[in-house]
C-alpha positions as CSV (number, residue, x, y, z in Angstrom):
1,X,0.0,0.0,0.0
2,X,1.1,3.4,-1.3
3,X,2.3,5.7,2.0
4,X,0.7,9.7,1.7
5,X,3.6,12.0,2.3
6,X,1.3,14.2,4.1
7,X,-1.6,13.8,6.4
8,X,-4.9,14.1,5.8
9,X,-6.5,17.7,6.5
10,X,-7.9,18.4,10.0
11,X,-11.6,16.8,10.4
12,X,-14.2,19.5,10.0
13,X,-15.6,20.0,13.1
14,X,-19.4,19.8,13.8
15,X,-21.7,22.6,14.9
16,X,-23.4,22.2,18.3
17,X,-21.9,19.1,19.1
18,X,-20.0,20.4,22.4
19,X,-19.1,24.4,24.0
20,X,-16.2,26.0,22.9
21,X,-14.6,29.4,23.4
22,X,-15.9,32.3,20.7
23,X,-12.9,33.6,18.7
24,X,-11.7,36.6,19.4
25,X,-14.1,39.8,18.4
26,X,-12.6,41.9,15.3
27,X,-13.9,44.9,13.9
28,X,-13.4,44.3,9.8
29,X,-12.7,46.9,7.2
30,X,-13.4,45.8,3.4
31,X,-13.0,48.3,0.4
32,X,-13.5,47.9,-2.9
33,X,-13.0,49.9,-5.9
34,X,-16.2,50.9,-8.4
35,X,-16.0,50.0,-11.9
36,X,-12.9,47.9,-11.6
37,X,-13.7,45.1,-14.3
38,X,-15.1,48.1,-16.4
39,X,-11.1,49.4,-16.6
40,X,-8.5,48.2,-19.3
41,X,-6.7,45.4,-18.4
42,X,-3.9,47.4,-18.2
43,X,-5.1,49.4,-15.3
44,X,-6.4,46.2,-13.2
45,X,-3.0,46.0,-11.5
46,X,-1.8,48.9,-11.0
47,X,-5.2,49.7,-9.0
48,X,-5.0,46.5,-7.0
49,X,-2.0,48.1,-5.8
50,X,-2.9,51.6,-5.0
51,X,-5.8,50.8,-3.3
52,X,-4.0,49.2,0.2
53,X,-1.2,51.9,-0.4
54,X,-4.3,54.6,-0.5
55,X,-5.7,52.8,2.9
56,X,-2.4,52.9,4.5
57,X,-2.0,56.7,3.7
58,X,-5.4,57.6,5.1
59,X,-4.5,55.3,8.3
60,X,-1.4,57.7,8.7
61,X,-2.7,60.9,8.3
62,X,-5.8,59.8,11.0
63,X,-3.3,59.0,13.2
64,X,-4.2,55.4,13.1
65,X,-0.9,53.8,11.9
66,X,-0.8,51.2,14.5
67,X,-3.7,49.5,13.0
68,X,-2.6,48.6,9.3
69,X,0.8,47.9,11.5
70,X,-1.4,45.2,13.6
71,X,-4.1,44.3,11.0
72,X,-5.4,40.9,11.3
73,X,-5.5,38.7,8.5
74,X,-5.1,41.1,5.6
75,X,-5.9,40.0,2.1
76,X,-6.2,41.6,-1.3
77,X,-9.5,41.1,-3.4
78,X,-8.4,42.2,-6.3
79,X,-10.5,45.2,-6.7
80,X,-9.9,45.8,-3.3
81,X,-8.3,44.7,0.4
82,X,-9.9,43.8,3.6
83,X,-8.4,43.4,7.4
84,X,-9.2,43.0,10.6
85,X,-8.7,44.9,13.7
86,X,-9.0,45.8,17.5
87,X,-12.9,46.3,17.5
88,X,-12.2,49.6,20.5
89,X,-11.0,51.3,17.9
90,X,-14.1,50.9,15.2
91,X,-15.2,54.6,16.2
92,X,-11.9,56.3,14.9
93,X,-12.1,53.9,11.6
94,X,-15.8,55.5,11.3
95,X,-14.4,59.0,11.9
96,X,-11.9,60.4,11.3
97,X,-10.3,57.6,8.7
98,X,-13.4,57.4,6.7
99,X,-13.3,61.1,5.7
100,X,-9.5,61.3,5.7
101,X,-9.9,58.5,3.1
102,X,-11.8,60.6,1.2
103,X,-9.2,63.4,1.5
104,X,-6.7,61.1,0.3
105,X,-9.1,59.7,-2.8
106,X,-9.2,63.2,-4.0
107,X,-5.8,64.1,-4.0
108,X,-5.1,60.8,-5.6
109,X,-7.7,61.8,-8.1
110,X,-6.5,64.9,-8.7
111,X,-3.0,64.0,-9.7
112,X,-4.0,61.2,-11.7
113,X,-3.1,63.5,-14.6
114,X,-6.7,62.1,-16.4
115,X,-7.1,58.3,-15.7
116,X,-9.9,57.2,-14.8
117,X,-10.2,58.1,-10.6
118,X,-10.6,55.5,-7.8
119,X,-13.7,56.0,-6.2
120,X,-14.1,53.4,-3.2
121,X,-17.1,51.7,-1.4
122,X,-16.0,50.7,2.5
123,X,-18.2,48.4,4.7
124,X,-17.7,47.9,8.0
125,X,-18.8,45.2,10.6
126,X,-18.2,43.2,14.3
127,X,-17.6,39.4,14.6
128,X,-16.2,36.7,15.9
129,X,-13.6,35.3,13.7
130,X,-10.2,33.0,13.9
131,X,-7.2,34.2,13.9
132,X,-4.8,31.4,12.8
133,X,-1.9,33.4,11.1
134,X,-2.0,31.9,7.8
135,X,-4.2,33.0,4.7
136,X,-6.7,31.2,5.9
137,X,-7.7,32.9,9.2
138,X,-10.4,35.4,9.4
139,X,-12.9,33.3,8.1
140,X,-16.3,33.5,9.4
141,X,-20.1,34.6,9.0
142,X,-19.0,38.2,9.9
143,X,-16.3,38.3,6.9
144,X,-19.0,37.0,4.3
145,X,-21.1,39.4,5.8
146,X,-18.9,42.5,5.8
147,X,-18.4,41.7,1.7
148,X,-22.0,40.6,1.1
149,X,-22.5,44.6,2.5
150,X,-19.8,46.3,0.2
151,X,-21.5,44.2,-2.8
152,X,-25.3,45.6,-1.5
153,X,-27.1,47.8,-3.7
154,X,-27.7,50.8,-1.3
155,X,-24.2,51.7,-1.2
156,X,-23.2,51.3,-4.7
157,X,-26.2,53.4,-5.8
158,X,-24.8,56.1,-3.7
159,X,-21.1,56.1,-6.0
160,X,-23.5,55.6,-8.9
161,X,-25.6,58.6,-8.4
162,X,-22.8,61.2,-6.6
163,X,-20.1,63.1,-8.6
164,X,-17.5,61.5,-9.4
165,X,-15.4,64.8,-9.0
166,X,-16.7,65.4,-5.5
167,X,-17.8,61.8,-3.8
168,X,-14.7,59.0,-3.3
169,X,-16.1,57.1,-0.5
170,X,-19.3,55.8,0.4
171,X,-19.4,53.5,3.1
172,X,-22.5,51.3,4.9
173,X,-22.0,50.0,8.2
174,X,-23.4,46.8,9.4
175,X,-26.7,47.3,12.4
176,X,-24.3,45.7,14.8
177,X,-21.4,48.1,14.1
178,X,-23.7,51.2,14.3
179,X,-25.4,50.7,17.4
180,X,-22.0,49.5,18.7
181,X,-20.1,52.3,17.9
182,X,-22.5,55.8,16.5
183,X,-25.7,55.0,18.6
184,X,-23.9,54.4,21.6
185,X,-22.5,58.2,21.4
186,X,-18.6,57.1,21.0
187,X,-17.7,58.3,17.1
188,X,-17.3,61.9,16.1
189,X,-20.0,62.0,13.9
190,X,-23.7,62.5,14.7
191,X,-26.0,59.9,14.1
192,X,-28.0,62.2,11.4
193,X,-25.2,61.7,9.3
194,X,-26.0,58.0,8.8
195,X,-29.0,56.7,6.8
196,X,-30.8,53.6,7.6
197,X,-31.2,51.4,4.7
198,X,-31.9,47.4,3.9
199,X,-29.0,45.9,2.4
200,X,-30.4,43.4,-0.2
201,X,-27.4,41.9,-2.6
202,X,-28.4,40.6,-6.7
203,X,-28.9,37.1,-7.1
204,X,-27.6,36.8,-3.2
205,X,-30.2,35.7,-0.5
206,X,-29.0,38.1,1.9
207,X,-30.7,41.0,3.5
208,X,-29.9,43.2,6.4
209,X,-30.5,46.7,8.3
210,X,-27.8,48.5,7.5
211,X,-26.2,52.5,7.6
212,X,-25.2,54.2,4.5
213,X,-22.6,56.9,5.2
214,X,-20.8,59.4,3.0
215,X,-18.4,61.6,4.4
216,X,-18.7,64.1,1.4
217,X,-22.1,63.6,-0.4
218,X,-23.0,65.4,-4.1
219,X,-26.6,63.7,-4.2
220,X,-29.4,62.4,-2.5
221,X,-29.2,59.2,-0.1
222,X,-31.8,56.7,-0.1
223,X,-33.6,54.9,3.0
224,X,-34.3,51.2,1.7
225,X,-37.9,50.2,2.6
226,X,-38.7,49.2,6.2
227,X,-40.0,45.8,7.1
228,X,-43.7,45.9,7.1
229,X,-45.6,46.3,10.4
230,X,-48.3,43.4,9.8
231,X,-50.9,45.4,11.8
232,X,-50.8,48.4,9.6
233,X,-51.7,46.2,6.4
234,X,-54.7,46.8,5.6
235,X,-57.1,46.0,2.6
236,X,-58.0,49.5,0.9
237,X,-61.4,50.7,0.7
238,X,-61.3,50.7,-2.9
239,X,-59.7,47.4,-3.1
240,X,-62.8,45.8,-0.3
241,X,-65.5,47.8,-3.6
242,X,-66.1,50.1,-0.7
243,X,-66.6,54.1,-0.7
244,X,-63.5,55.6,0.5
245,X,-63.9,57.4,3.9
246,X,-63.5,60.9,4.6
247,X,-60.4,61.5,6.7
248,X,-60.7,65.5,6.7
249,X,-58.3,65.8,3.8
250,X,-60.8,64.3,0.9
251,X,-61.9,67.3,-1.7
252,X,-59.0,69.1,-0.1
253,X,-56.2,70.4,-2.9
254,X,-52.8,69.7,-2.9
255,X,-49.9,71.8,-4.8
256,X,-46.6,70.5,-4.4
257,X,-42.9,70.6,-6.7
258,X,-40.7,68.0,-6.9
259,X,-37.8,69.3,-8.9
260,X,-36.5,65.1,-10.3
261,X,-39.3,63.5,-8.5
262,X,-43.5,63.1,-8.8
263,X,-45.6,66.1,-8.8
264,X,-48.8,65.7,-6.9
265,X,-51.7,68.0,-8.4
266,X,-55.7,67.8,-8.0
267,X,-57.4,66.7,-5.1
268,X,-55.8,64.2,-2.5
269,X,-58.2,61.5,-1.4
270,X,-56.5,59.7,1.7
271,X,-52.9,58.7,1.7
272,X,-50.9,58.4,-1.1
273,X,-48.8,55.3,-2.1
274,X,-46.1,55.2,-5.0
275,X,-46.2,52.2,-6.6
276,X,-42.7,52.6,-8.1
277,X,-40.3,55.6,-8.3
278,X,-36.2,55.7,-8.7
279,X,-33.5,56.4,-6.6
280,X,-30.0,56.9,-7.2
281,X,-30.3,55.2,-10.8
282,X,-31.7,52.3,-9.5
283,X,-36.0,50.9,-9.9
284,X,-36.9,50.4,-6.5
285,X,-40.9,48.9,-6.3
286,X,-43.2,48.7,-3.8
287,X,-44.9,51.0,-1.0
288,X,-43.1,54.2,-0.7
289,X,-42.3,53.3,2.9
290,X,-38.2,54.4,3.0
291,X,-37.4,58.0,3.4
292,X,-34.9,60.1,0.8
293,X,-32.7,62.4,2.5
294,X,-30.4,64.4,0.4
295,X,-27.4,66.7,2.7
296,X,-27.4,68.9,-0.4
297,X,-31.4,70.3,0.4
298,X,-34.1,69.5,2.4
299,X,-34.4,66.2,4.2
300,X,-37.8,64.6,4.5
301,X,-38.9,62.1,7.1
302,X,-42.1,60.5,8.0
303,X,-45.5,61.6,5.9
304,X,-44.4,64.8,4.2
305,X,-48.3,65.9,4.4
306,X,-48.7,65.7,8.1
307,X,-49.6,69.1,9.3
308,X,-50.2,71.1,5.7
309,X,-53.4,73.1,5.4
């Protein structure tokens, strides 16, 4: 009988079959860069090396050196690099590194002497994961999670809709990370700079609260549709064959603008749903539950009728 020169690989070890210690917690920083199979060929290295020497730049000049010196389980994606690191310190990688990223993005830009610019998108998230000190560590729900956000479609409509000669970065957070680290008071940035949205990824069966944040917006930012509160479904007069009722605003007229948006003219009877409408770029359908904020005019929350006479 033939003798292996190796040993087998380690026997994969079943889930819930006995307790054993959590790994240790990591906060994890992805980024990727938009439109990378769009570029030449020619450019595809040459940005798969900029873009961890652009994140070690921006870690300097935030005064956060010691965490690309001590980065867990770094690894490039190609388009882009990911690492893990000391989860205490997620508030400074929310602020100030996410906006000194952007100052160093437009520098970068600027003195790119007309190729095409490297605009980023940044997710950020809390886990468990392994740290065994080979490329094999880091591996875990939170990493596939923390790429499964960067790949979502709330924060790549963002790049897609902002200038490209103003907006670098656009980064979503994971709901864990936000509450963790902005809800609980301890980053440098209010919480009205962060916009809720549902992270939903193509073909993907994934789908989570998350927090879109730009540090320098050029266009609107979309809130992704809230889950449905089952009470407040209800079958619609109309839709039962039955008279609407009167809820004080019927006969009542409306004049609105909505400079990119729908214009709402005649006379209001009830509520109003939109059954479809677009934001940044993208078809979004169903009940026009989210909100649209936009840091370059008004924000709107909640019903933007309540209170109008």
């Amino acid at each position: 009988m033939r003798e292996f020169d190796s040993e087998l690989p380690e026997r994969i070890t079943a889930p819930n079959t006995h307790s054993r210690p959590l790994p240790p917690y990591r906060g994890i920083l992805a980024v990727d860069a938009k439109d990378f199979t769009g570029r030449p060929a020619i450019q595809h290295e040459s940005v798969s090396r900029a873009v961890p020497n652009l994140l070690e730049t921006a870690l300097a000049r935030a005064d956060l050196r010691d965490l690309w010196d001590d980065r867990k389980f770094p690894a490039t994606t190609g388009d882009g690099y990911v690492f893990g690191f000391d989860p205490a310190r997620m508030p400074f990688v929310i602020h100030p590194l996410l906006l000194t990223l952007q100052d160093v993005l437009t520098d970068y830009n600027v003195l790119s002497h007309g190729a095409a610019p490297i605009r980023l998108r940044a997710s950020l998230h809390i886990g468990p994961l392994p740290e065994t000190g080979d490329e094999f560590g880091g591996n875990g729900t939170p990493r596939n999670d923390t790429h499964r956000l960067l790949d979502s479609q709330p924060v790549k409509a963002v790049l897609a809709s902002h200038k490209e000669s103003i907006t670098h970065v656009a980064a979503i957070l994971s709901d864990r990370c936000y509450e963790d680290a902005v809800a609980s008071g301890y980053t440098g940035r209010h919480t009205d700079y962060f916009v809720e949205t549902a992270a939903t990824v193509d073909n993907k069966r994934f789908s989570q609260r998350a927090w879109i944040y730009v540090p320098q917006p050029s266009g609107p930012l979309y809130e992704g549709p809230e889950p449905a509160d089952a009470d407040a479904i209800q079958e619609s007069p109309r839709e039962a064959g039955r008279p609407p009722e009167s809820d004080g605003t019927q006969g009542r007229h409306v004049r609105n603008s909505a400079p990119n948006g729908n214009i709402n003219t005649g006379t209001l009877h009830g509520g109003q749903s939109v059954g479809n409408y677009h934001v940044a770029g993208d078809h979004v359908e169903g009940n026009k539950a989210g909100r649209v904020r936009g840091f370059q005019g008004d924000q709107v929350r909640g019903d933007k009728y309540q209170g109008r006479q």
